[in-house]
C-alpha positions in Angstrom: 22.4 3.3 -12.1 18.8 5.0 -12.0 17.6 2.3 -14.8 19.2 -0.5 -12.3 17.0 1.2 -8.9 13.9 0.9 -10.9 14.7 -2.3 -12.5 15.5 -3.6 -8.5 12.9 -1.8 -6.9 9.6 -1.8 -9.2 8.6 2.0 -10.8 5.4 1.0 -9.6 5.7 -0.4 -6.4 2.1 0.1 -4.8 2.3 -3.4 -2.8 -0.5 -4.8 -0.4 -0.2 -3.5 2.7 -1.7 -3.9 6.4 -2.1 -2.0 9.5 -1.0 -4.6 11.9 0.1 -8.5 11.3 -4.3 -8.8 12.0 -5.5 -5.9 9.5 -7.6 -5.7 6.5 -5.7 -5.9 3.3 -4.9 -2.5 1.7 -4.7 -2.3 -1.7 -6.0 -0.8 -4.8 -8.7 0.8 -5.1 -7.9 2.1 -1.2 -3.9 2.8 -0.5 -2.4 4.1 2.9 -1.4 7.7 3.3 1.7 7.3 2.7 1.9 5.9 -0.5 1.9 7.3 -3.6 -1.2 8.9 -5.0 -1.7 6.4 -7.9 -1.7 3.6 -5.7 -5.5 4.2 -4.8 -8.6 5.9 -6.1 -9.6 9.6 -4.9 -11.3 9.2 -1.9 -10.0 5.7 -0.8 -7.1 6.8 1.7 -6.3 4.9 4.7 -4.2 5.4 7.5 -2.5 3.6 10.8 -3.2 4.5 14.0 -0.7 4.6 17.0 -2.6 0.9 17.8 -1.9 -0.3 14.3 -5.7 -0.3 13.9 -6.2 0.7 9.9 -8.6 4.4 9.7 -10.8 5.7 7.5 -11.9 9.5 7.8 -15.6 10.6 5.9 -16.6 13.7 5.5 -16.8 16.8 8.6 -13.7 14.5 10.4 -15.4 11.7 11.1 -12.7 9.0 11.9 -13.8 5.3 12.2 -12.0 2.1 12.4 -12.2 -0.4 9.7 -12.8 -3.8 10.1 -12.8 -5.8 7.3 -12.8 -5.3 3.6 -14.5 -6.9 1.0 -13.0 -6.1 -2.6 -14.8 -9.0 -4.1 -18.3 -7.2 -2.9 -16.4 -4.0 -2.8 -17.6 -3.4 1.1 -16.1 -2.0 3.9 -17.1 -2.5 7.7 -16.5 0.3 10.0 -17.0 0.1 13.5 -15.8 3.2 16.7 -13.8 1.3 19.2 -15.8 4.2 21.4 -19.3 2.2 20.6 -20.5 5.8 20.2 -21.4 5.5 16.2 -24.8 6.8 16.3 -23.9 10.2 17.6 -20.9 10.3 16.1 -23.0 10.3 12.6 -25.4 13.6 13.6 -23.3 15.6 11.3 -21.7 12.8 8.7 -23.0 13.4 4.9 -21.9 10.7 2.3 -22.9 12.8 -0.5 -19.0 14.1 -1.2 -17.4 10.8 -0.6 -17.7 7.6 -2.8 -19.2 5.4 -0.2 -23.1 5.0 0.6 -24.7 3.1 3.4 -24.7 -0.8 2.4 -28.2 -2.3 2.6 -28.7 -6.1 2.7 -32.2 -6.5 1.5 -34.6 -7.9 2.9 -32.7 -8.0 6.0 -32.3 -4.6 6.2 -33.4 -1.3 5.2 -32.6 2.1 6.0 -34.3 4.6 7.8 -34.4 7.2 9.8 -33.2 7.5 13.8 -34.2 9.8 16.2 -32.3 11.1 19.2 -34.4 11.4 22.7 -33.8 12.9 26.0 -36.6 11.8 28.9 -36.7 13.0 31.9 -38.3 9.7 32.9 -36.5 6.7 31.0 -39.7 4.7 29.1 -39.1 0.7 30.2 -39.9 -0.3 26.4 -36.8 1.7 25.7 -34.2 1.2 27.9 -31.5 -0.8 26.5 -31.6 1.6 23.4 -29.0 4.5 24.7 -25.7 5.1 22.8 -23.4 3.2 25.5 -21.0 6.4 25.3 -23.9 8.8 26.4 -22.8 10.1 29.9 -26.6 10.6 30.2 -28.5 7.7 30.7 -31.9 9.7 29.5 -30.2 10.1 26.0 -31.1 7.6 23.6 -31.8 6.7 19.9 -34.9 5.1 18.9 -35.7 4.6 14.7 -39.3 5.0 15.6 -41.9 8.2 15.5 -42.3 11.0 17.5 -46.0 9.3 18.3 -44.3 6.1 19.7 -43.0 7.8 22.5 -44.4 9.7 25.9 -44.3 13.3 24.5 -44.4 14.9 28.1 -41.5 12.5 29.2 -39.0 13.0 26.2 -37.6 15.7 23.7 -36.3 14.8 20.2 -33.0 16.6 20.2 -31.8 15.0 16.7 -32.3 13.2 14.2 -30.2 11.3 11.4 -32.3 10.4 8.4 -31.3 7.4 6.0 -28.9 5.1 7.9 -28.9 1.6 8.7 -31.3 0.1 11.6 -28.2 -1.8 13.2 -25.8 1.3 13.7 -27.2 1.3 17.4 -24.7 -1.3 17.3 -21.3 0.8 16.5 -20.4 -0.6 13.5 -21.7 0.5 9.8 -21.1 -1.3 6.4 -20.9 1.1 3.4 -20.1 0.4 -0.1 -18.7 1.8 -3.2 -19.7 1.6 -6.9 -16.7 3.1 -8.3 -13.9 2.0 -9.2 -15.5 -1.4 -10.5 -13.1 -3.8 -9.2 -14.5 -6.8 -8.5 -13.6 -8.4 -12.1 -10.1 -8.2 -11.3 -10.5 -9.4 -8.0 -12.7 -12.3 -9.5 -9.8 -13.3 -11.7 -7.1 -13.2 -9.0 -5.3 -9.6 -10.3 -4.8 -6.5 -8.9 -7.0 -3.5 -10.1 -5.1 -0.3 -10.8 -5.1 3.1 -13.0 -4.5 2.2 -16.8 -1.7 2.9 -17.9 -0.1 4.2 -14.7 -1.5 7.2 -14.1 -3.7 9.2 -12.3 -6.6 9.3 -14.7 -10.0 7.2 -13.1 -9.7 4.3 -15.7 -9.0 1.1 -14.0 -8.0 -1.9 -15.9 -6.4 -5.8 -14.2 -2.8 -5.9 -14.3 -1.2 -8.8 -13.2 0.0 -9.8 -9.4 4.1 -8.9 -8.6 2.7 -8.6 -4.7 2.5 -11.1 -1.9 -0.4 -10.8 0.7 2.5 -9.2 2.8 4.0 -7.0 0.7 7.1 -8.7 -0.2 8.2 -9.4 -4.2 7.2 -12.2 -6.2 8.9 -13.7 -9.1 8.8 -10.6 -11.6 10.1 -8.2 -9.5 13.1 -10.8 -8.2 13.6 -11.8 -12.2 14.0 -7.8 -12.1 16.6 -7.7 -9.4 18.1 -10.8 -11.7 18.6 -8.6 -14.5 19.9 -5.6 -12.9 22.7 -7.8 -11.1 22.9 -9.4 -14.6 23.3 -5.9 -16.1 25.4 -4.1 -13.4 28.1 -6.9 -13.9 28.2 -6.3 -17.6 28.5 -2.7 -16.9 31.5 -3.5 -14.6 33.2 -6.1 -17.2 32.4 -3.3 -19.7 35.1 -0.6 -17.7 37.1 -2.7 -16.1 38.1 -4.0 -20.4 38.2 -0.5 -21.1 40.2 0.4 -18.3 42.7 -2.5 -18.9 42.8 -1.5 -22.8 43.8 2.1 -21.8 46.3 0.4 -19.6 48.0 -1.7 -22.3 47.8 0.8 -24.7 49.9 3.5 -22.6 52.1 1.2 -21.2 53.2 -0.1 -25.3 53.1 4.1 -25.8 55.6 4.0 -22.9 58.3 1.7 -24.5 58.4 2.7 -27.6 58.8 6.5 -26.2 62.3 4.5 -24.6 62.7 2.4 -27.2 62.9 5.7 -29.4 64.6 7.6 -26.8 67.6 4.9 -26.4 67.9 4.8 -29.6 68.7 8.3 -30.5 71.0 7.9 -27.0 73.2 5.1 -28.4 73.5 5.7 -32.2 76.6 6.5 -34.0 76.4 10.3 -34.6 78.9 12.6 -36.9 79.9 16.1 -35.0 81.9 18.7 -36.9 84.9 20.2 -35.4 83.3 23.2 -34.5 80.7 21.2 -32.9 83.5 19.4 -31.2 84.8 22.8 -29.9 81.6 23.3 -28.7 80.5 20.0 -26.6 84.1 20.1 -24.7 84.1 24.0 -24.6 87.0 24.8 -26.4 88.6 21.5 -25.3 88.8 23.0 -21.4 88.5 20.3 -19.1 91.3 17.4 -19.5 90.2 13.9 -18.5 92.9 11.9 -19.4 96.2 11.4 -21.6 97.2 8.6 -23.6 99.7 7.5 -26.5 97.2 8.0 -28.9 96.0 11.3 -28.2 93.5 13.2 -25.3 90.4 12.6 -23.9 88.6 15.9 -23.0 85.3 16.0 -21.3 82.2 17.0 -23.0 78.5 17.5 -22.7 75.5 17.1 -25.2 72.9 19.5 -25.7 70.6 17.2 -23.3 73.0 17.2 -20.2 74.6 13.6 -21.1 78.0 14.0 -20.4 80.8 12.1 -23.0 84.4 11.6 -23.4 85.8 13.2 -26.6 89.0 11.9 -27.5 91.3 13.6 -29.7 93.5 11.3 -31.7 97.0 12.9 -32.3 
């Protein structure tokens, strides 16, 4: 019955997923928390919110919102539903995760931004606050120190080598490994070789729909384990009807055997005569040919012994 479940149900059942009937696809190398750990690469997990909007945590706790994910380019677009990125990412270091910032040259490079607080907002500047700071003379600028009034404002922070456009609340970063694309390229899914955990990917074939249901193999495996549980049933119900059979023909030759030894002319002595009426004790009947006493056999059977005169 175990081989049937994994026949029926896949051993490796790491099927796309989404967050939501409008999120990204999740699959290999990124898998939702829930899934098992071969399903995605080391540093790829995903998870649902209570709004069935698909996460992504970086380093120091940073939790973001993903938007879209390209496999074939093997990019990912975050975005915070807060629109307060850029102070969100003060403390965020990519070097322990395997994303980087995504740069789409010569449209864009990175560099680094600079958090201000004026006590006098500069006009050249003022549509460049985080829209989540409470205060209005906080903003982010990805110019110099020189550019700005220095008795009006105060550089309080400053995030070095980030995209120009995160003043915008959404960030693209990208990943070099696992290598991914290939498989994408020829329509298959991208997975640990061999099954396991170790970081060698390699293109296995598609048993997955784009909403997680089976496709042919895995219903040709559901085939074969009805196919092979009614052969299994066939299988004891024969044995049980063999057993049957044989122990009812056991059965009647046990009577056969037994009326047999009940009903066959059998030769007594006189003293076992003696013995089966006990001493000729108990009178059933009197004739002109002699008496009939009552007797029993070893086995309880009770007889008529008649004694011829």
């Amino acid at each position: 019955m175990v081989l049937l479940a994994m026949v029926g149900d896949g051993a490796y059942d790491c099927s796309e997923s989404r967050c939501g009937s409008d999120g990204p696809s999740i699959h290999f190398p990124f898998r939702l928390h829930h899934q098992p750990e071969y399903c995605g690469y080391p540093g790829f997990e995903l998870s649902c919110d209570r709004k069935n909007q698909t996460i992504l945590t970086l380093p120091n706790s940073l939790i973001l919102s993903v938007g879209e994910i390209d496999y074939m380019s093997q990019q990912i677009l975050l975005y915070d539903p807060e629109r307060c990125l850029i102070l969100k990412l003060l403390h965020l270091n990519l070097s322990a995760s395997p994303f980087s910032f995504t740069v789409y040259e010569p449209y864009l490079t990175l560099g680094d931004f600079s958090i201000f607080k004026c006590s006098g907002m500069p006009a050249d500047y003022q549509n460049q606050y985080p829209d989540c700071a409470s205060d209005k003379a906080i903003f982010a600028v990805h110019y110099s120190l020189n550019s700005l009034p220095p008795t009006t404002c105060k550089k309080i922070h400053e995030i070095p080598s980030i995209p120009f456009d995160t003043i915008n609340s959404y960030i693209s970063l990208s990943w070099l490994n696992p290598i991914c694309k290939y498989c994408e390229g020829l329509e298959k899914d991208c997975g640990f070789k061999n099954y396991t955990k170790q970081l060698t990917t390699q293109c296995f074939d598609r048993p997955f729909t784009t909403k997680g249901t089976v496709k042919e193999p895995l219903i040709a495996g559901g085939v074969i384990g009805l196919i092979l549980l009614g052969i299994i049933i066939m299988a004891l119900y024969e044995c049980y009807s063999s057993s049957k059979i044989e122990r009812e023909n056991q059965v009647r030759v046990e009577k056969f055997l037994e009326d047999y030894r009940a009903h066959r002319p059998t030769r007594y002595t006189y003293a076992d005569i003696k013995k089966i009426t006990n001493q000729f004790q108990e009178i059933l009947g009197e004739g002109a040919y002699g008496i009939v006493y009552k007797g029993t056999l070893s086995n309880e059977i009770h007889v008529a012994v008649k004694s011829s005169q």
